[in-house]
N, C-alpha and C positions, 0 to 999 in steps of 0.2 A: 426185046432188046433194051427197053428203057429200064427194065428191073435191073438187066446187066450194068450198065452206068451210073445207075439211081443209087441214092444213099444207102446205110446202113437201115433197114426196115422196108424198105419198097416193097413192094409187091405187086403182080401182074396177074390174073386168070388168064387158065392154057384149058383147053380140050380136055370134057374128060369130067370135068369136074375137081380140079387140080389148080396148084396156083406155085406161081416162082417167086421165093423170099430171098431177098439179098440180104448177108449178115457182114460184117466188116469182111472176109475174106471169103468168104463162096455165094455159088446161090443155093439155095434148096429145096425142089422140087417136092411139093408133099400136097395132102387133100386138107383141107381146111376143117377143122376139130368146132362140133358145133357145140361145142359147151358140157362138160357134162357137169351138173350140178347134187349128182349122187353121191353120199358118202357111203364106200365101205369099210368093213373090219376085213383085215389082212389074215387070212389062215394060218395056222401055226403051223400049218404043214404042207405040201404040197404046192397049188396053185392060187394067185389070185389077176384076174386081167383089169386094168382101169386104164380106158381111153386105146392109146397106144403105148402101155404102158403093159409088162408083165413083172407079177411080181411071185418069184420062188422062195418056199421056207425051210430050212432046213430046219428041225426041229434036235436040240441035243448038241449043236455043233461047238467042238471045240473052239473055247476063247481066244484069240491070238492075243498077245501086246497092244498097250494102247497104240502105239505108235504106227501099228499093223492097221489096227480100227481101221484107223483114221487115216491109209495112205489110200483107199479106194471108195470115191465116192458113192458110187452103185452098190455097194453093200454095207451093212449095219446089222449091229444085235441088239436086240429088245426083248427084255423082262416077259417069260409066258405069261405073266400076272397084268401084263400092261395093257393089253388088247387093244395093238394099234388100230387107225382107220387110217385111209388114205381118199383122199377128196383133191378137187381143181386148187389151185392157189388162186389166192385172191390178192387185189393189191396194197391192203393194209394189214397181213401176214410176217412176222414177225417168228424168228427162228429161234429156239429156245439154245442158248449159248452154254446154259449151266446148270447147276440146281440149285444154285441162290438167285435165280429172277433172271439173269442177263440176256440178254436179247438183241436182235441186228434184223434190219428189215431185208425178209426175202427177197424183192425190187432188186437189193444193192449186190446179192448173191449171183443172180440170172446178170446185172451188170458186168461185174468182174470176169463171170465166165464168159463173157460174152454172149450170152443167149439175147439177143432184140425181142422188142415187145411181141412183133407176131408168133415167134416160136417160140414164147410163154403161153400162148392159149392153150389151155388144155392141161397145162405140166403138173403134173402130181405134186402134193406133200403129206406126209404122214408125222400121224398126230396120235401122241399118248396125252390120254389126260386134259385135253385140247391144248396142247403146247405141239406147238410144228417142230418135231426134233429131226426132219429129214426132208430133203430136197433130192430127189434122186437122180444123177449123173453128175449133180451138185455141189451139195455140202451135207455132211450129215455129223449131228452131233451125240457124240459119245457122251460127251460130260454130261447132260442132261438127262440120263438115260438111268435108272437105277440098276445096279448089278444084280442081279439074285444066281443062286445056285443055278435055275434052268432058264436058259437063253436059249434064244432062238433067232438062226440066221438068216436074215433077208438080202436076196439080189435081185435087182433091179434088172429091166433091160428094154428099152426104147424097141420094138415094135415096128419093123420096115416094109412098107407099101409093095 
């Protein structure tokens, strides 16, 4: 009951091994993400799982319009040549904005969407190059991204208890 009232971040342990996080507008029921501190490379094909986190490749897929990109945060294309990884976000992570250096700190990304600190633990980003060019359900950046002839499309998908 106190999560329910309690500010934006609260949180309460329930039964189970489970805990209630209040975010500005709901609560949300989830199990508590113990860190994971692994980095993988993201397959160019099929499957790859991190955390609660799945990530799908389409390998070959037709390009849409920039504009296409970049209207859905859960998916992105990256260069075969690139050989992303995907690891936990840390809190001095910086989102690669362009290919001339521009940058924005992740922190301010998970702000604006509203995601509170506790359902940042755990959350993925993926990384070419070691530049974080994707925050998945997030932000993901296209301009940062080099084009080449074969891309490969990735969709994201949060992963429910």
């Amino acid at each position: 009951v106190s999560v329910v009232r309690g500010a934006p971040g609260s949180r309460g342990q329930l039964s189970g091994g489970f805990e209630a996080v209040r975010s500005r507008s709901d609560v949300t029921v989830r199990r508590p993400s113990a860190g994971d501190v692994s980095v993988i490379r993201l397959r160019d094909s099929g499957e790859t799982r991190f955390g609660d986190f799945r990530f799908r490749a389409e390998p070959g897929a037709n390009i849409p319009e920039a504009a296409d990109r970049a209207s859905n945060p859960w998916r992105i294309y990256i260069a075969k040549s690139a050989q992303p990884v995907v690891r936990q976000w840390y809190p001095g992570d910086r989102l690669a904005t362009d290919l001339k250096g521009g940058r924005r700190r992740v922190k301010r990304f998970f702000a604006d969407a509203g995601v509170i600190g506790p359902l940042r633990a755990g959350w993925p980003v993926v990384l070419c190059d070691d530049d974080v060019v994707w925050i998945p359900g997030i932000k993901s950046s296209q301009a940062a991204i080099p084009h080449e002839a074969r891309m490969v499309h990735y969709i994201c998908e949060k992963i429910r208890d």
